[in-house]
Structures are given as structure tokens and as C-alpha cells.
N, C-alpha and C positions, 0 to 999 in steps of 0.2 A: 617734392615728395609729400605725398597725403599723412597725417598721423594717424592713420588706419589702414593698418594691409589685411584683406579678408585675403585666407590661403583656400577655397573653396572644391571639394572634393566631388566631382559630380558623379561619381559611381558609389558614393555612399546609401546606404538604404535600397538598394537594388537600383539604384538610380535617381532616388528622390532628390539628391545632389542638384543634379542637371536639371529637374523641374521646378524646384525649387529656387533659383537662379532670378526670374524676371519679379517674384516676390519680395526677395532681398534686394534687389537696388531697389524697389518701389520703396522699400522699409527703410532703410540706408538715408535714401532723401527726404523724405518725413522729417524722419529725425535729424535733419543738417547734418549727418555725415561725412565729414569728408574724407575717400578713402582709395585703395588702389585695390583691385581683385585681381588675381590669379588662379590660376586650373592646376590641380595636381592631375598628372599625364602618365604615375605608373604609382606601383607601390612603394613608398620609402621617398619618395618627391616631396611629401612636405616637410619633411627632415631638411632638406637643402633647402627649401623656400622661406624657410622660419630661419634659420640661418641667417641668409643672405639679408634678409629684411631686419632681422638685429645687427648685423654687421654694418646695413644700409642705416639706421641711426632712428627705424620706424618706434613710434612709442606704445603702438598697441598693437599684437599681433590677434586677428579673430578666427580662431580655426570654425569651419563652415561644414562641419560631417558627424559624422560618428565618434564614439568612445576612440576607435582605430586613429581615426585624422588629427585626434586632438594629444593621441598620445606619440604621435610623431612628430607635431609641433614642440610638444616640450621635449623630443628626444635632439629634436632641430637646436634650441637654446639651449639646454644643458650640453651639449655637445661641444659649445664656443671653449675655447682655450682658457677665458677669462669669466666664465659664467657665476662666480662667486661676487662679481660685481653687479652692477645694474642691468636688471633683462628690461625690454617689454611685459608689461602685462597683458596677460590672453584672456580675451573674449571668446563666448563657444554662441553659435549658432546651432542649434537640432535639428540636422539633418539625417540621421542618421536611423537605425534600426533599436536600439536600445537606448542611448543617450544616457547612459547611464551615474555618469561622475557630475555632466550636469543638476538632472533630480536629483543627486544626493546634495548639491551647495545651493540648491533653490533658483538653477538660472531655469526660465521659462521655457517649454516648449513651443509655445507661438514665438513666430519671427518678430511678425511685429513688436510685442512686448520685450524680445532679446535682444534687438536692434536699439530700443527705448534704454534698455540697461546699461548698452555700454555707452552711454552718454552719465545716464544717472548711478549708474553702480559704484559701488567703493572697492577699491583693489583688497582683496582680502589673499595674506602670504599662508601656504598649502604646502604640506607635505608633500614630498613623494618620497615613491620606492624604487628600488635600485633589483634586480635579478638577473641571477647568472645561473645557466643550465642550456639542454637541450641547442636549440640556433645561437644561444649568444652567452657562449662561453665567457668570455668577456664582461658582459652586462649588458642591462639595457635597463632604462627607465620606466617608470609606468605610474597612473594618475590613480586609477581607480581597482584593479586588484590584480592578484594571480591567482586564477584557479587551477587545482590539481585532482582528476581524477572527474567524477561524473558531471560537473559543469560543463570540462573541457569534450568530454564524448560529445555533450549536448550542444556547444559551441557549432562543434564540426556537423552534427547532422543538422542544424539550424541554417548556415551557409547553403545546403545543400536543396531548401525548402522554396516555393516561388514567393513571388513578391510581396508577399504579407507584414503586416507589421511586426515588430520588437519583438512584443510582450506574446503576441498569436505566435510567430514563429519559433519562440522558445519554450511555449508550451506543449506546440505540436513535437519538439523536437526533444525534449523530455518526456514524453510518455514512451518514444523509439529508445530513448536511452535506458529507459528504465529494463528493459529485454534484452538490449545491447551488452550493456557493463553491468554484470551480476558478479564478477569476483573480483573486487580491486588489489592490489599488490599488497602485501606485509609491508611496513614500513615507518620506519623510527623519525617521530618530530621531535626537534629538538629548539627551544628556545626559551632566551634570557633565562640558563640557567636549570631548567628543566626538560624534560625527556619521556616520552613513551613510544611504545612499538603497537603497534594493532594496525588490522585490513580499514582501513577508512575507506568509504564507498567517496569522499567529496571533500577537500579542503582549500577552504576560501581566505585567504590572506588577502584582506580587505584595506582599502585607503578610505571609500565609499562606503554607503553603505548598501548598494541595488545594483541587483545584477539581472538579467534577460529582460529588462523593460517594467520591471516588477516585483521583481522578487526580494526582500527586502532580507539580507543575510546578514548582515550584522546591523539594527535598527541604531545602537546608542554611539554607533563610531563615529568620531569629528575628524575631520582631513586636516588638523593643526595643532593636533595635541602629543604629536610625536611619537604615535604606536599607530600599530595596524591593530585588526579589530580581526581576532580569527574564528572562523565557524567550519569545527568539524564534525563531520557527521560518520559515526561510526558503519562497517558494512551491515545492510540490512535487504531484507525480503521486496520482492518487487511492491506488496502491496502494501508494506512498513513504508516506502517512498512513495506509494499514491495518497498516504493517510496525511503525510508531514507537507504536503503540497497546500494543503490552505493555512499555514500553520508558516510557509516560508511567503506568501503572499502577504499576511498581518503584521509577520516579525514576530512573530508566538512561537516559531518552532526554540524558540531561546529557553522554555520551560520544560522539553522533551528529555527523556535522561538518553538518549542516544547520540544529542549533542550536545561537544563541547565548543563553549566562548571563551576565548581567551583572550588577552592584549601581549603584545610583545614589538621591541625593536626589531628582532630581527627572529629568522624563522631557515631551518634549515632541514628539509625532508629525504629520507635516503629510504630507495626500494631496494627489498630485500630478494625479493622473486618474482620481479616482473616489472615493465616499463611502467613511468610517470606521466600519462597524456595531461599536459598543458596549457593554459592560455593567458594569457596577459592581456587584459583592458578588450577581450572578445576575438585575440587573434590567437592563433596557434602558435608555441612556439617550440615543443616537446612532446612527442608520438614515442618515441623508444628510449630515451634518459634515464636514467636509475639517480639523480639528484638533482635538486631544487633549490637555492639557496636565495634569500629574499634579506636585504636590506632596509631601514629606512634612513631618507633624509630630511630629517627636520626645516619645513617651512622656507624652501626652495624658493619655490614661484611665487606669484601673483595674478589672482584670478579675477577677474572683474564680477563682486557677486549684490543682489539686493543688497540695500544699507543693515536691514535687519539681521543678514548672516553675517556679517561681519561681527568678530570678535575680538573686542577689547580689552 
């Protein structure tokens, strides 16, 4: 057994996965690598494959895709019976359309440089969040955020776009949304302790801090400080949303009074008149849900990140 299982998603990035493929063992052997690769073959397959490779006794699991592949790798390991003990640390490779919880813990978009890291990097331990609503009554894990409300429209018309990048794709797919979802649902947030009701056109319950490849919604969030980092944005005019577009690109729209920053452990969202569209870490997971309820767990995993993000 290699002490590196790349779990490697080749339909990620409209398929950047798969071409990306003869790159990564070039980078892999470079850097003395030694490791075993696998195909994820449907959705929710690297759930078991991350599994199976912590149960197989592997010491570093490298998820090889998108925000999506890496947040089914840690749904893989958190999912073990015994997961409060020793996991694997996860390596991420950007393969993907956004990469998003990557850019926010500083691992590189070039391969070759990410393949360099998980030799040279320092495991640094990472919150995560826990949510339950809409597909997964129950729960389910996530790395990098849940968004509610006009991200998630933007999500879904972003999927729908041809093979462009991230950051293109979610910009093209935000300007349709902005015509799309002009009245968000009433609906009361509640959290650590506080509470209000108003139409929020967007609420970002953050681990990260970037979302669509660029967008930077909560700039000062840490992934290890124990809170999520919340950025709401009140209901507003289509062309109030084209004004705060370079303003969410800087990480300035933090100085806008239509939005609010918040920190909180935990986050609980109830629609009063109308469904909650959803997504967690860029997937869907809530089209007609009237609650949202979002957990955190304190400094879960281990991320393999530069020496310099590590926090001591």
C-alpha cells in the first residue's frame, strides 16, 4: 500500500478532471510520490473511496477535483464509526471549476506546485460544518460553505453554462440570476443567541472565505477558529446587485449597510413564505425546504496546507 491515495474525479470542471490526469502522475513522480489513484465512477463514490482508504490504514488521502470531490472525501472520513480518532490528512489537487476552500487555506492552483506541497506542507487541523435540511435531513458535512438563497440560483444556472472556467462561469451565471430571483422568501436567522426576520436576497454561512472562483464573501474568516463567518445580504434592486459586484470581488462589499457580517457557531434559517434554494460547498442540496440548520465542528480534519498558513 502507497501512503498516498489520490481519489481523482475526472468529470470535475466539465471534465478538466480527466485531462488533467497525464499532468498529475507527471507531478506525482517529480516530486517522489509514491501513491495509488482511483476514478470516482458516479456521484457520492468518493464518499466510499475515502472510506475504504482510511479503513485500508492509507496516511494521506488527496482529493483530485472540485470544492464537490473534496467535500465528499471528508464526508467519506467523517462518516468512519471511529472518526474522533486518527484520520488521514487530505491533500486537494484544483481540478475543479471554482476550488474554492483550496484559495481560501493558500493550497496552489498549479498542479505541479500542489503536488510539491503535499510533500512539503504542514497538516494544519480545520473546522468543519455539519447541516441538516432539504436532501439531508439527517446531516451532512461540508468544508467550505452553505449558501442560501441567490448564490444557490446562481449555483444552479452556473452548472448549466458550457465549459468555461470558475470564476467566467459564475459571473456569467449571476447576471441570469440577478432577473431570475428578485423576491427571496421572509425569513427568520437565528443564531448564538440572536435573531431577526427580513427578505434576504443571499446568505452565506461561510467556513472559507471565496466563493464562484472569486468572490471573496467573507475576506477575515479563518477555517480554525471555531465559527463561521456569515455574510447577509439584505433583498435589494437588480441594479443595487450589479453596484455591490466589484465590492464582492475586493471583499469591500463588508462596508455596505445592506450587508450584514456576522460570526456564529451555529446558524438556524426558517422561511416564512416561500422555499429556501440551497447549496453546500457548490452542490445543491435544497430547491423547496422552508429550514436550514448549520452546525460547527471544531477543528475536525487535517489539511495539508503551505507552512506559512499553519497556525500555531
Amino acid at each position: 500500500m502507497k501512503p498516498y491515495q489520490v481519489i481523482l474525479n475526472p468529470t470535475a470542471g466539465h471534465g478538466n478532471g480527466a485531462r488533467a490526469l497525464p499532468m498529475i502522475r507527471a507531478s506525482l513522480a517529480r516530486h517522489n510520490i509514491a501513491y495509488d489513484l482511483t476514478w470516482t465512477e458516479r456521484a457520492g463514490h468518493a464518499i466510499q473511496l475515502a472510506r475504504q482508504a482510511a479503513q485500508d490504514g492509507v496516511e494521506t488521502i488527496v482529493s483530485a477535483g472540485g470544492d464537490g470531490t473534496l467535500n465528499e472525501v471528508v464526508n467519506g472520513l467523517l462518516q468512519l464509526p471511529n472518526f474522533g480518532g486518527l484520520l488521514p490528512d487530505i491533500g486537494v489537487l484544483c481540478v475543479g471549476r471554482g476550488n474554492d476552500y483550496a484559495g481560501s487555506v493558500g493550497i496552489p492552483a498549479d498542479l505541479d506546485q500542489a503536488c510539491r506541497l503535499l510533500k512539503e506542507g504542514v497538516p494544519r487541523l480545520m473546522d468543519i460544518g455539519r447541516v441538516r435540511g432539504g436532501m439531508f435531513p439527517e446531516g451532512r458535512y461540508f468544508v467550505n460553505c452553505v449558501g442560501v438563497g441567490f448564490d444557490a440560483i446562481a449555483t444552479i444556472e452556473a452548472a448549466k453554462l458550457p465549459r468555461w472556467g470558475g470564476f467566467m462561469s459564475f459571473m456569467v451565471a449571476i447576471f441570469k440570476t440577478i432577473f431570475l430571483y428578485n423576491r427571496a422568501p421572509l425569513a427568520s436567522i437565528e443564531f448564538d443567541g440572536q435573531s431577526f426576520t427580513q427578505r434576504s436576497l443571499m446568505i452565506s454561512i461561510m467556513n472559507g472565505r471565496r466563493l464562484g472562483g472569486g468572490f471573496f464573501m467573507t475576506p477575515n474568516s479563518e477555517p480554525d477558529d471555531g465559527l463561521f463567518d456569515l455574510c447577509i445580504a439584505e433583498q435589494m434592486s437588480p441594479l443595487s446587485i450589479m453596484r455591490l459586484i466589484p465590492h464582492f470581488m475586493r471583499g469591500t462589499h463588508i462596508t455596505q449597510k445592506k450587508i450584514k457580517i456576522r460570526q456564529a457557531a451555529g446558524v438556524m434559517i426558517t422561511a416564512h413564505d416561500g422555499p429556501l434554494p440551497a447549496h453546500m460547498d457548490g452542490e445543491i442540496f435544497s430547491t423547496e425546504g422552508r429550514q436550514v440548520g448549520v452546525e460547527m465542528l471544531p477543528r475536525r480534519i487535517k489539511v495539508i496546507c503551505p507552512p506559512s498558513q499553519e497556525k500555531r
